[in-house]
PyMOL CGO cylinders between C-alpha atoms (Angstrom):
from pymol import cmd
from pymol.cgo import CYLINDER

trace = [
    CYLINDER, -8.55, 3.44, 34.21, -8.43, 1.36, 30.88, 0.3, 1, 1, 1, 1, 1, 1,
    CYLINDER, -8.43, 1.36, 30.88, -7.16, 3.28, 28.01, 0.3, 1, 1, 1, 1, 1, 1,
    CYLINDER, -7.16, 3.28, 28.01, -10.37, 2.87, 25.61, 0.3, 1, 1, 1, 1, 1, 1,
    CYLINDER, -10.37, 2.87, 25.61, -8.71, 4.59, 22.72, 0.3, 1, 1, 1, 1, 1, 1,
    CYLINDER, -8.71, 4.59, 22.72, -9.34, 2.13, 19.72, 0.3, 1, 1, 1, 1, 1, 1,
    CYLINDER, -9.34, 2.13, 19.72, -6.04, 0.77, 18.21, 0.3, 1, 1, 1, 1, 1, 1,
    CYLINDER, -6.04, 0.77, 18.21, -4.21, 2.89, 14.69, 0.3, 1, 1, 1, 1, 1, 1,
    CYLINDER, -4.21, 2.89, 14.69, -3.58, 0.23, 12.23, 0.3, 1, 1, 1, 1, 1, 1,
    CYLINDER, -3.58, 0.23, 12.23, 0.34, 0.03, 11.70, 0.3, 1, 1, 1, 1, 1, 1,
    CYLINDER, 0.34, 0.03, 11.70, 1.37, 0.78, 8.30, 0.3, 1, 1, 1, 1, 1, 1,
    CYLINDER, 1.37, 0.78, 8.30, 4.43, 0.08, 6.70, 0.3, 1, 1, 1, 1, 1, 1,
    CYLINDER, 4.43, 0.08, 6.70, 5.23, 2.55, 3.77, 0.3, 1, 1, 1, 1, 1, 1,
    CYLINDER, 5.23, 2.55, 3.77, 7.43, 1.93, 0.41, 0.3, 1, 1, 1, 1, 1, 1,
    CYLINDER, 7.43, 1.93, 0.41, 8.23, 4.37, -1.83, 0.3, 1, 1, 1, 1, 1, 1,
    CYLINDER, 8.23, 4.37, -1.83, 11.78, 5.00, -3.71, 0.3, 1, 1, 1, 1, 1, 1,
    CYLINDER, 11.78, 5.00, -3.71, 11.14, 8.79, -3.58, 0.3, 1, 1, 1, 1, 1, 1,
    CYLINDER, 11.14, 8.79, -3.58, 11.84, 10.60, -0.36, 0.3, 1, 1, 1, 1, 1, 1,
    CYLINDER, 11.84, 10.60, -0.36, 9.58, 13.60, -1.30, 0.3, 1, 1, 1, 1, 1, 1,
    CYLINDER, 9.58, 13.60, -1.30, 6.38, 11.34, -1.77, 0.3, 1, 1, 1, 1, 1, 1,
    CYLINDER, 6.38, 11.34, -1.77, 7.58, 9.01, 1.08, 0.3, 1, 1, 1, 1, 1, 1,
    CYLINDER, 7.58, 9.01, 1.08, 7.40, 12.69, 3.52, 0.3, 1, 1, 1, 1, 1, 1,
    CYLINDER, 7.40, 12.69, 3.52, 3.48, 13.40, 1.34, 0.3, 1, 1, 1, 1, 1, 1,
    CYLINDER, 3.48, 13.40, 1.34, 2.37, 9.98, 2.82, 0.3, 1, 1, 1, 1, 1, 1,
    CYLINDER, 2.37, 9.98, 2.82, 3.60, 9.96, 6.35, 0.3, 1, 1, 1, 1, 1, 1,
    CYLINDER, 3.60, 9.96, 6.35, 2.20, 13.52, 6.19, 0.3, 1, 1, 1, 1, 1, 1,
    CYLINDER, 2.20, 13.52, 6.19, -1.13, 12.49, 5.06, 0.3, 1, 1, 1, 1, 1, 1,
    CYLINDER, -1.13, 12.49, 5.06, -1.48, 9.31, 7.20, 0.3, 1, 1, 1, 1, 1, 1,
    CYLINDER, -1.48, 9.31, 7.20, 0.17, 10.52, 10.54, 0.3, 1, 1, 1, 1, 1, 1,
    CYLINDER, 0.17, 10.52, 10.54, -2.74, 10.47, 13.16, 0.3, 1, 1, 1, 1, 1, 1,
    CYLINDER, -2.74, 10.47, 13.16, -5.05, 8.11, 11.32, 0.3, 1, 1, 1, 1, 1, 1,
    CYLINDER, -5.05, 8.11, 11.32, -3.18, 5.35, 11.40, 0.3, 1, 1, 1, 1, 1, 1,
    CYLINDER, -3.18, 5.35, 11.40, 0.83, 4.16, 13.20, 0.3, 1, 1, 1, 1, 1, 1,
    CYLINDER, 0.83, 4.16, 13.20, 3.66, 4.53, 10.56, 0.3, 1, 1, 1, 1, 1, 1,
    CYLINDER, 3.66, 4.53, 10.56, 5.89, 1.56, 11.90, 0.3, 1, 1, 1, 1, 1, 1,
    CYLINDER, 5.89, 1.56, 11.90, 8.35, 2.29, 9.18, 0.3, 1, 1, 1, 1, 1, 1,
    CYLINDER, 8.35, 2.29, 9.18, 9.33, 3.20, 6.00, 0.3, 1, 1, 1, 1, 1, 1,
    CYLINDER, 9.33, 3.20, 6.00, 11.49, 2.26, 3.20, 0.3, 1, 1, 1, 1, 1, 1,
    CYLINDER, 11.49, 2.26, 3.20, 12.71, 3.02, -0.01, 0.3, 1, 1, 1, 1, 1, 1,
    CYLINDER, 12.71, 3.02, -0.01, 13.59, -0.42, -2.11, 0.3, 1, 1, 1, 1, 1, 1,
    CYLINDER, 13.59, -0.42, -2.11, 11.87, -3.67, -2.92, 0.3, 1, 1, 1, 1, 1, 1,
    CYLINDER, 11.87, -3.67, -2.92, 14.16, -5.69, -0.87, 0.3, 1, 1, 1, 1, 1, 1,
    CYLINDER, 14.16, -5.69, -0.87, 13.82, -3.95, 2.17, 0.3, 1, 1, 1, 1, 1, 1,
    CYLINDER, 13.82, -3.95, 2.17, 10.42, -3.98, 2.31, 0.3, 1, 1, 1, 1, 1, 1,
    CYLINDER, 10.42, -3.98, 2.31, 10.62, -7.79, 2.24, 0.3, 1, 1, 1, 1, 1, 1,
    CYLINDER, 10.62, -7.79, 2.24, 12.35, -7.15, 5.28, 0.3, 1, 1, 1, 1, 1, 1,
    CYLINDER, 12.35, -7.15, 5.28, 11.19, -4.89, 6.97, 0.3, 1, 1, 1, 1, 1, 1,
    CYLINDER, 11.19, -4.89, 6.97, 7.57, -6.20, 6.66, 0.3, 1, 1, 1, 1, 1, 1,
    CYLINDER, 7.57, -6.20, 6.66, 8.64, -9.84, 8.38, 0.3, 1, 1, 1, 1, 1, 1,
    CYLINDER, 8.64, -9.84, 8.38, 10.43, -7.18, 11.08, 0.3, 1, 1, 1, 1, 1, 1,
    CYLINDER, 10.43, -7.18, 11.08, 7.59, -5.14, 11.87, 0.3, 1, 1, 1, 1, 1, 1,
    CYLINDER, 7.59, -5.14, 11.87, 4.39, -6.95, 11.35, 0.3, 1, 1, 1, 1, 1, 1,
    CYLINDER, 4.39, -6.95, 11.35, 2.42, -4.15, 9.81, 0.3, 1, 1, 1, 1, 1, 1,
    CYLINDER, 2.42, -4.15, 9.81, -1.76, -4.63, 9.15, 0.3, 1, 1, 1, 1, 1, 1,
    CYLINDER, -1.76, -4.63, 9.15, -1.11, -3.06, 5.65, 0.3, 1, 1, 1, 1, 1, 1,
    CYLINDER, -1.11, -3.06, 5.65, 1.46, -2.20, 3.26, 0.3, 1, 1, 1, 1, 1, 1,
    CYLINDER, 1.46, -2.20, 3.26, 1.60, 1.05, 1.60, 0.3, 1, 1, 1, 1, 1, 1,
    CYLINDER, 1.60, 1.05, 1.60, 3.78, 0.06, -1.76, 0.3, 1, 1, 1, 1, 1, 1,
    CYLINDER, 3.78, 0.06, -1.76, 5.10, 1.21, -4.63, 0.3, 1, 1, 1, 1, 1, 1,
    CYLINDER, 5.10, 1.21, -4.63, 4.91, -0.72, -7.91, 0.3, 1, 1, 1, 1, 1, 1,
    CYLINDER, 4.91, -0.72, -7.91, 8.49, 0.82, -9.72, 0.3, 1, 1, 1, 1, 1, 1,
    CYLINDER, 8.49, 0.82, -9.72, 11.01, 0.41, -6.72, 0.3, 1, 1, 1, 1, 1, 1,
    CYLINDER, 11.01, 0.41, -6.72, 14.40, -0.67, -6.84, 0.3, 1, 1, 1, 1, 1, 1,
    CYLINDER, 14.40, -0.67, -6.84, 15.72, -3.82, -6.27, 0.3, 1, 1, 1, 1, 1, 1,
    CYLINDER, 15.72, -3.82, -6.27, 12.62, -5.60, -7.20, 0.3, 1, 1, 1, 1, 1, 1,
    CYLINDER, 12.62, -5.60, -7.20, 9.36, -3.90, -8.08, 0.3, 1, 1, 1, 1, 1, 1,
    CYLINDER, 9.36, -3.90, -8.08, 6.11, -3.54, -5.72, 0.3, 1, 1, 1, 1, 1, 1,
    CYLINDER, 6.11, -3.54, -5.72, 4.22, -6.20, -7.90, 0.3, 1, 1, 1, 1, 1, 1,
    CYLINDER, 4.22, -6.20, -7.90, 6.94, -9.17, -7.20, 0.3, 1, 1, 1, 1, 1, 1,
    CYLINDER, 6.94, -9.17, -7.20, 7.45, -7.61, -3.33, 0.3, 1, 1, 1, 1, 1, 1,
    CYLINDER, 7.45, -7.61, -3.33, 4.10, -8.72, -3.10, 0.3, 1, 1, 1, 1, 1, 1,
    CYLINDER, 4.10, -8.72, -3.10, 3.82, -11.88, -4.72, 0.3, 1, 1, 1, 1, 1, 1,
    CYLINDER, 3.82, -11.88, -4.72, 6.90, -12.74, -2.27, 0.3, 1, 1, 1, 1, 1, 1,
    CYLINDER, 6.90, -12.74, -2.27, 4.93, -11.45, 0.59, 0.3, 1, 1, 1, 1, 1, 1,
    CYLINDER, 4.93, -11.45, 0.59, 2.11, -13.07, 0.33, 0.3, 1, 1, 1, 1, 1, 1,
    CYLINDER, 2.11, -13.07, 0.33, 4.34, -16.56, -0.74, 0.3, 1, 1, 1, 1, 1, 1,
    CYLINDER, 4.34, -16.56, -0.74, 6.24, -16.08, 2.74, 0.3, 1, 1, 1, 1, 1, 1,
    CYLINDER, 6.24, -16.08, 2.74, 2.84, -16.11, 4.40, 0.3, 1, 1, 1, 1, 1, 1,
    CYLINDER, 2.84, -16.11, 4.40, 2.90, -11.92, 5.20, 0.3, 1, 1, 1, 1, 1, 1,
    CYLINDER, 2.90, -11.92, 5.20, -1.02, -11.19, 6.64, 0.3, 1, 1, 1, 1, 1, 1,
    CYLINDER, -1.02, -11.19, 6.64, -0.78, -7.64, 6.35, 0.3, 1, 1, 1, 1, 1, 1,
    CYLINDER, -0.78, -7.64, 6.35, -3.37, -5.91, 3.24, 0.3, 1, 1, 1, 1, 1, 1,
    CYLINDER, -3.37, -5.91, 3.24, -1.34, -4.66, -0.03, 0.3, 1, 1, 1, 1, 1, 1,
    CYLINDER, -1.34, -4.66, -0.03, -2.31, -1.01, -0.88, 0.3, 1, 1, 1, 1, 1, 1,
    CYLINDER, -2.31, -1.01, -0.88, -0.40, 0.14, -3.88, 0.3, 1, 1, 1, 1, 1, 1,
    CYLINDER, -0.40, 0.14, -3.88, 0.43, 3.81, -4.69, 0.3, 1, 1, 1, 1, 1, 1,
    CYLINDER, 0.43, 3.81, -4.69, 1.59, 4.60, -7.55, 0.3, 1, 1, 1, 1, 1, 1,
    CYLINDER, 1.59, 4.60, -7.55, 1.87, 6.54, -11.04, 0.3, 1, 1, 1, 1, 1, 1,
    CYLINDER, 1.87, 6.54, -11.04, 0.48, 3.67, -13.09, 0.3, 1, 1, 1, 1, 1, 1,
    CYLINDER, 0.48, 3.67, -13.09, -3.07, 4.67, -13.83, 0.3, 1, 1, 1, 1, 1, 1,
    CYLINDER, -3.07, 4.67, -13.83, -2.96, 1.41, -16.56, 0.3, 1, 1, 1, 1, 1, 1,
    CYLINDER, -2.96, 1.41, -16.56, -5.35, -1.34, -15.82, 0.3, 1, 1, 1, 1, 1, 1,
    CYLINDER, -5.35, -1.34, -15.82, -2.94, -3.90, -16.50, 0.3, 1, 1, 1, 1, 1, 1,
    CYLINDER, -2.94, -3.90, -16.50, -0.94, -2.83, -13.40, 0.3, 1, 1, 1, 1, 1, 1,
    CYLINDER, -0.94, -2.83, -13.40, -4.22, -2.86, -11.30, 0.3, 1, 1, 1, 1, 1, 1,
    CYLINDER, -4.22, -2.86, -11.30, -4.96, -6.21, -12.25, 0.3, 1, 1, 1, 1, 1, 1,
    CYLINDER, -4.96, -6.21, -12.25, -1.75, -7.33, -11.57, 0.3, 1, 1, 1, 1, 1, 1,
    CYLINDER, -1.75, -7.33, -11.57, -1.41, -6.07, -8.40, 0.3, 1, 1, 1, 1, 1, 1,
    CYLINDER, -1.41, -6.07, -8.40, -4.10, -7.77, -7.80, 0.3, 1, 1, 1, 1, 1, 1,
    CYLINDER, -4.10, -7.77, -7.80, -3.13, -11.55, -8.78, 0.3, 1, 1, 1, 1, 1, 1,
    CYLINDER, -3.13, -11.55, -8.78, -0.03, -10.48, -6.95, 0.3, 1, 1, 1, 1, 1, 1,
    CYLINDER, -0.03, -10.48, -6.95, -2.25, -10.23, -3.86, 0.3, 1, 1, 1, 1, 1, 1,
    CYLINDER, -2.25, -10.23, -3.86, -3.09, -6.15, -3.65, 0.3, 1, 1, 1, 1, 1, 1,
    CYLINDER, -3.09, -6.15, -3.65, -6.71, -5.53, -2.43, 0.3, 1, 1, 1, 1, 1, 1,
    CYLINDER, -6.71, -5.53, -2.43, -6.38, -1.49, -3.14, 0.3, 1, 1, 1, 1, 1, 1,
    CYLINDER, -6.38, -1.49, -3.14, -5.12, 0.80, -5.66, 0.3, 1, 1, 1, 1, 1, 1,
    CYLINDER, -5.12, 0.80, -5.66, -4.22, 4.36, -5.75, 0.3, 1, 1, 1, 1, 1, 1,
    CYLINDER, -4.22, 4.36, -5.75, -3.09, 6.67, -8.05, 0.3, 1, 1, 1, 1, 1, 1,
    CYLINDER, -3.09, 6.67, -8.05, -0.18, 9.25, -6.94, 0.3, 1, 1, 1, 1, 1, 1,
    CYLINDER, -0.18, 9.25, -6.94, -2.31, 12.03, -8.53, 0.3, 1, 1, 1, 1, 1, 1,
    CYLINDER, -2.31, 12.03, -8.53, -4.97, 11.19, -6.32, 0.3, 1, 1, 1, 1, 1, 1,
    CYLINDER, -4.97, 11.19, -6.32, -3.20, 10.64, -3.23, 0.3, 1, 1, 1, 1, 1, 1,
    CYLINDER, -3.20, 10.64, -3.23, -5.13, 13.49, -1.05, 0.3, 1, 1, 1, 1, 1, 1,
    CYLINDER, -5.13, 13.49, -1.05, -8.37, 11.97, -1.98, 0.3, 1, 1, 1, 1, 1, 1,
    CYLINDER, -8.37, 11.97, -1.98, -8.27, 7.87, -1.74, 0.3, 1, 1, 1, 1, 1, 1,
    CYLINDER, -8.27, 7.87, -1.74, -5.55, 6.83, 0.31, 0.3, 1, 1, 1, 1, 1, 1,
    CYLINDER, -5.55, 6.83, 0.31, -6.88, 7.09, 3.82, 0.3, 1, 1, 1, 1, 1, 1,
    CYLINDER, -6.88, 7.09, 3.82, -10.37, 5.42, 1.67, 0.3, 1, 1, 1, 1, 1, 1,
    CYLINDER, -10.37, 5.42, 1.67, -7.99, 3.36, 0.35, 0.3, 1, 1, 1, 1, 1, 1,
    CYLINDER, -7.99, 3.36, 0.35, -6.61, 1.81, 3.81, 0.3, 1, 1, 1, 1, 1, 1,
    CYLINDER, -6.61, 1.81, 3.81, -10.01, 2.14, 5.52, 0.3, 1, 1, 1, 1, 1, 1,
    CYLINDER, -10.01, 2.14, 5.52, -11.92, -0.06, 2.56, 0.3, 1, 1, 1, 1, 1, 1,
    CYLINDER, -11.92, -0.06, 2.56, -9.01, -2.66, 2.84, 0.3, 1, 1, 1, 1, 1, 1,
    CYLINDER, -9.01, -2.66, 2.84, -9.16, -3.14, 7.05, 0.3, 1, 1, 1, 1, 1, 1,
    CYLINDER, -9.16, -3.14, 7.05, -12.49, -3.63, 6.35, 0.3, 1, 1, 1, 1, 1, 1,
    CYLINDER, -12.49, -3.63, 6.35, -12.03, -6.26, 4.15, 0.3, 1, 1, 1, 1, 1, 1,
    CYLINDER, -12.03, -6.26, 4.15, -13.01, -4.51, 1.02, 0.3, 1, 1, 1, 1, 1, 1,
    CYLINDER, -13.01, -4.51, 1.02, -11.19, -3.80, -2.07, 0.3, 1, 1, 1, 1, 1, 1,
    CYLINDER, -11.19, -3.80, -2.07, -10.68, 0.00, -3.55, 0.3, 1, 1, 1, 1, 1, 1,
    CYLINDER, -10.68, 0.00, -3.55, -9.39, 1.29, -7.14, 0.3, 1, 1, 1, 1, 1, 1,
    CYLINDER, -9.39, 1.29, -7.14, -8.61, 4.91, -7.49, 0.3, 1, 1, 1, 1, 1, 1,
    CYLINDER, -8.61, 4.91, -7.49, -12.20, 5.64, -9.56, 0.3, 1, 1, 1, 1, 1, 1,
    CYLINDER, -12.20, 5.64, -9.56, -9.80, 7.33, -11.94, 0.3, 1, 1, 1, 1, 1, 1,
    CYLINDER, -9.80, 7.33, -11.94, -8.79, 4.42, -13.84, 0.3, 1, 1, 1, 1, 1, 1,
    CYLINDER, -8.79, 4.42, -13.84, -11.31, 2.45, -15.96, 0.3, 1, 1, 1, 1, 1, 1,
    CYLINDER, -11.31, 2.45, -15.96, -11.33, -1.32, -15.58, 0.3, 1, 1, 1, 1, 1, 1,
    CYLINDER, -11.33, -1.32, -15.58, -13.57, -2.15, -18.60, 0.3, 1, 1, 1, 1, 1, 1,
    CYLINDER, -13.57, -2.15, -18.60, -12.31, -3.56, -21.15, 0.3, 1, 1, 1, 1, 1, 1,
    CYLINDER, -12.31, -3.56, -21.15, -13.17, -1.11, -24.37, 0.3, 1, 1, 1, 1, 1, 1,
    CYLINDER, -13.17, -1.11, -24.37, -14.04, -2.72, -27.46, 0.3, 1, 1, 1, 1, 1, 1,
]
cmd.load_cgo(trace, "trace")
């Protein structure tokens, strides 16, 4: 018999707190294959040319080096996998550049429960996603 079960995308998590790192696995377990976790800029670099994840789930304020150059580096080195940032930084100057760094979603902590599993989904699918949140028009 052929196992006809359709394939979790394997996600690589970054986070430099172990209480929100145990919030995501918690809250992505079942939808999708956490292939590892970390807890520092550098070894996500690592860990990401290791494992071979679909998407990143990063942090932008890490140490070692923040999520923002992780993914510039990334994406330099040729990493394939989509860039979903979580993080506290509801400022659209962070969203934008995670973006030009090569992100294609955005989350808020604060709305964790809510968009992260849209989050993912939207960027598989080749979409992008901002937690709705945060306001990307420019006010005059």
């Amino acid at each position: 018999m052929v196992n006809t079960l359709p394939q979790l995308a394997r996600l690589l998590l970054a986070d430099d707190h172990a209480a929100m790192l145990a919030q995501v696995v918690k809250r992505l377990t079942g939808t999708f294959e956490i292939v590892g976790s970390v807890t520092n800029g550098l070894d996500l670099l690592q860990a990401a040319a290791r494992l071979n994840p679909e998407v990143v789930v990063l942090d932008i304020t890490m140490p070692g080096m923040d999520g923002i150059e992780v993914a510039r580096q990334l994406k330099r080195a040729g990493c394939r996998a989509k860039l979903v940032f979580l993080t506290v930084h509801n400022d659209p100057d962070y969203v934008h550049a995670a973006f030009q760094a090569g992100g294609t979603a955005y989350v808020v902590k604060s709305r964790l429960a809510s968009d992260l599993v849209t989050a993912i989904r939207e960027t598989l699918a080749g979409r992008s996603f901002v937690s709705p949140t945060i306001s990307l028009i420019e006010q005059s």
